[in-house]
Structure formats: C-alpha cells, structure tokens
C-alpha positions, 0 to 999 in steps of 0.5 A: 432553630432549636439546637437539637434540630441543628444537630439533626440536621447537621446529622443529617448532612453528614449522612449519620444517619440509622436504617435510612434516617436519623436516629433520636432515641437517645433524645426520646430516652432523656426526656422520657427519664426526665419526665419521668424523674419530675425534672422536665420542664413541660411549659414549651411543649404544653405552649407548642400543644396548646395550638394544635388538635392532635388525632389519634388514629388506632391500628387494627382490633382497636374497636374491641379495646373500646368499652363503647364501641359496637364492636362483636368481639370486645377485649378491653375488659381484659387489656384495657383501653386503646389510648386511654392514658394518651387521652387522659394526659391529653384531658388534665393539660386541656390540649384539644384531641380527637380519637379516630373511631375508624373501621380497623379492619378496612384496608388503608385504601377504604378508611383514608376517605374517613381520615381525609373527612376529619381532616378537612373540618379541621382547621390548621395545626393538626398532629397525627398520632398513629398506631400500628395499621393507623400509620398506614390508613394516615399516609394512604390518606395524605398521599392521596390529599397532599394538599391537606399537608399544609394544615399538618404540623407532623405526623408520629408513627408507632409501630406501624408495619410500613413493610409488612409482618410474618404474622398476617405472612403466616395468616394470609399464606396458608388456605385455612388460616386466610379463610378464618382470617377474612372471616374474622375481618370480616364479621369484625367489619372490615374487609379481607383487605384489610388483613392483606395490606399487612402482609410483606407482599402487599406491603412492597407493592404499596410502597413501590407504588407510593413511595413518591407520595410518601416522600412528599410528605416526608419532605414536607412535614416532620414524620417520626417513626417510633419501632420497639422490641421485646427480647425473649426471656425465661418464662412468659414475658410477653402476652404476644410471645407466640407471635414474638417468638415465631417472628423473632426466628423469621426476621429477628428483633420485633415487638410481638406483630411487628419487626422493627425494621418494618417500623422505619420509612427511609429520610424520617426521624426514627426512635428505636425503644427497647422491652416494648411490645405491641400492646404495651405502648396503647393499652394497660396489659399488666392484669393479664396473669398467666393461667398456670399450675402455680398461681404465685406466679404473677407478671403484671411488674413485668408488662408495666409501660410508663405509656404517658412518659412515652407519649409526651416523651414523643410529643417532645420530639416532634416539638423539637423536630418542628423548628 
C-alpha cells in the first residue's frame, strides 16, 4: 500500500473528510507543480498507464469542438479542440487511449448503451476519464452493467453536474428558452433530454433513484471528482462569465456551467481546483479576444491552463488511490 493511500484511508476512518468525501487537492496541487517544475519523476505512473486503456468520455457540445465530426454547428475553429492536449500527452508516452465519439446531446439514459459497447470490447484495465455530462453518461452506464466494474481500474470525473446547474435550471424553466433549447438539442442530434438531465430537478431524481448504483461503485472502484471555480474579477475573466457570474449569485462558487458543489458524489476522492472554468480543463481558449472598443486589450495570458499538468496531475492521483 502506497503511504498516500494509508493517509487516505486513515483520513477516511477518522471522518476527516470534505463535502462527503476525502479531500486530495493538495496531493494533485504538489504534483501538478512538480510536473510542472520538471521535478517529477514520471516512471511509476507511465508503468501503471502502460497496462491500461484510458476512455475519454466528452460532456455536452463536444462534437463542435471536434474539426472531424459531422456536427452542424462547429466551434473548434474558435475554442480549439475537446481533448486535444489529453490526447497528444497520451500520443508521446505510447499509452493506449480511445476518444469516445458519443451523441453529447442524448441523455445519460440513451449513450450508456454506446458507453457499455466499448466497454465490453475492451478487455481489462480500463480507465474512464469523463468530462462534464460524460460523468453522467459513464455512471448511467456502470450502474446499469456493475458487472463491467471488474475490468475498470478507476474512474476520474471533472466537472460533472452530478447535482444539476442553473444555467440548463434558466434554460429548461422558462417556455421560450426550453423551446430553443430542445430545438438546438435537437438539430444537434440529441434529445430534449439530454438537456433536461442537466437540470437540479432531474438531477435529484437521478440520484435518489440511483444512488445505491452509484455507491456500488464507489465501493468497488476509485472514483475521483475533480470541481473548479473561476472567482470574478475586474473585466472580462472568463469566456463564460455570463453563465459564472449569474450562478455565482444563484448558488456561489462555480466554473461558469457548474457549481462546485455539484462536481462532488459523497464517499469519493475529491480535488478542489481554484481560477479553472469549464472550457479551461479540455480545450485551448486562450485565442478568444474580447470584441472591444480598445483592442489593446488582450486576454489570452489570463485564460491560459497548463491542461497536460492537469491531466497527468489527475492520472497520478488515481494511481496512488489504486493501491
């Protein structure tokens, strides 16, 4: 057993826990600065990776991040590609990946079938890495199919909704906006939904009706919940502030679509992260400019996230969770 898991677990046993669970920032802040310090010592985690098959499940939209999807509406010309640097650090150490190519805009309900059909083909030693929604689809999945849990070594979670957002509240509560919002779902090729599975409403009764489900698999496999916030500053700090700054007075703290207490399953490893948004973790918003009357005006230093230290900073933790 690693000493960091013995710590964990004596946290645990002790009841030294964070918003019902144990709290390992500080373990993901030291290695994410040491990675990105050129002090880390990569070769347990590379060994560990180089048996496993790690999944990335994207949350909803990621399609039009993709230059090579179908989709009708494409934003990566703008806001880069979902995943992209996950997958290039994935690329140079050789470890053995697959991008999910999900309908993002279906419900939970109607992508675990996709989700369970990969993970079938796949032999053993799988690692989920889920974004947003994806954490959704993932768990709606592996509650559905417990006995997949055996081929999967842990599952990491970031900044999934497992309790709702005000923003989809906003969209699914007033008539006009629900209508739009089907409709974009829908032209998008998913389902009204799909949308309504991120609301609080839907959220409750999801978990109420699966939260044995989903402590089985809490209980059975690591599951790490990473949550952000973007605190407000002068200007503008986020491509999200509408969204930060109206959910920030509805809830508080939050990372532009989701509040961070909605990032956290009770009994998980949880990592708290500070002046992330939701755009930040997967895909590269530093060339989005403010259209402004003074064009010296440039925030792309602001916006810059280290996304490859974040990755493996994460894939280190669910490493040292493992043992």
């Amino acid at each position: 057993m690693s000493k960091l898991k013995a710590i964990l677990l004596f946290l645990a046993l002790i009841g030294s826990t964070f918003a019902g669970g144990i709290d390992i920032s500080k373990e993901y802040l030291l290695a994410k600065t040491q990675i990105q310090s050129s002090s880390f010592n990569r070769e347990l985690l590379i060994s560990f990776l180089r048996s496993q098959t790690v999944l990335l499940v994207p949350g909803v939209l990621s399609e039009s991040f993709n230059s090579n999807s179908n989709q009708r509406i494409k934003v990566n010309y703008a806001l880069g590609e979902i995943f992209s640097d996950h997958e290039e650090w994935l690329m140079e150490y050789g470890i053995n990946y697959e991008f999910l190519d999900i309908e993002s805009e279906s419900s939970p309900s109607e992508n675990k079938d996709f989700i369970i059909q990969v993970l079938e083909e796949i032999p053993n030693n799988i690692i989920l890495f889920t974004h947003s929604k994806g954490g959704l689809d993932t768990f709606a999945a592996l509650s559905s199919r417990p006995d997949l849990l055996e081929k999967i070594t842990g599952v990491i979670t970031v900044q999934t909704p497992f309790n709702g957002s005000p923003v989809a509240d906003a969209f699914a509560g007033n008539s006009i906006t629900r209508s739009m919002g089907k409709w974009l779902f829908q032209f998008l090729g998913g389902s009204e939904e799909g949308m309504l599975s991120l609301t609080s409403k839907e959220s409750r009764k999801r978990n109420e009706k699966r939260e044995e489900d989903y402590q089985r698999i809490i209980r059975t496999i690591p599951v790490l919940n990473y949550g952000s916030y973007k605190e407000d500053e002068l200007g503008w700090d986020t491509p999200l502030e509408i969204f930060r700054d109206f959910t920030q007075k509805k809830i508080g703290k939050n990372d532009g679509v989701v509040p961070l207490e909605s990032s956290f399953l009770n009994d998980t490893y949880q990592i708290t992260e500070k002046g992330v948004d939701h755009l930040n973790s997967v895909t590269n918003t530093s060339g989005v400019r403010r259209v402004s009357i003074l064009p010296a005006l440039n925030y792309r230093k602001k916006w810059d996230y280290d996304r490859k230290a974040h990755f493996e900073a994460l894939l280190e933790s669910l490493r040292q969770i493992s043992y």
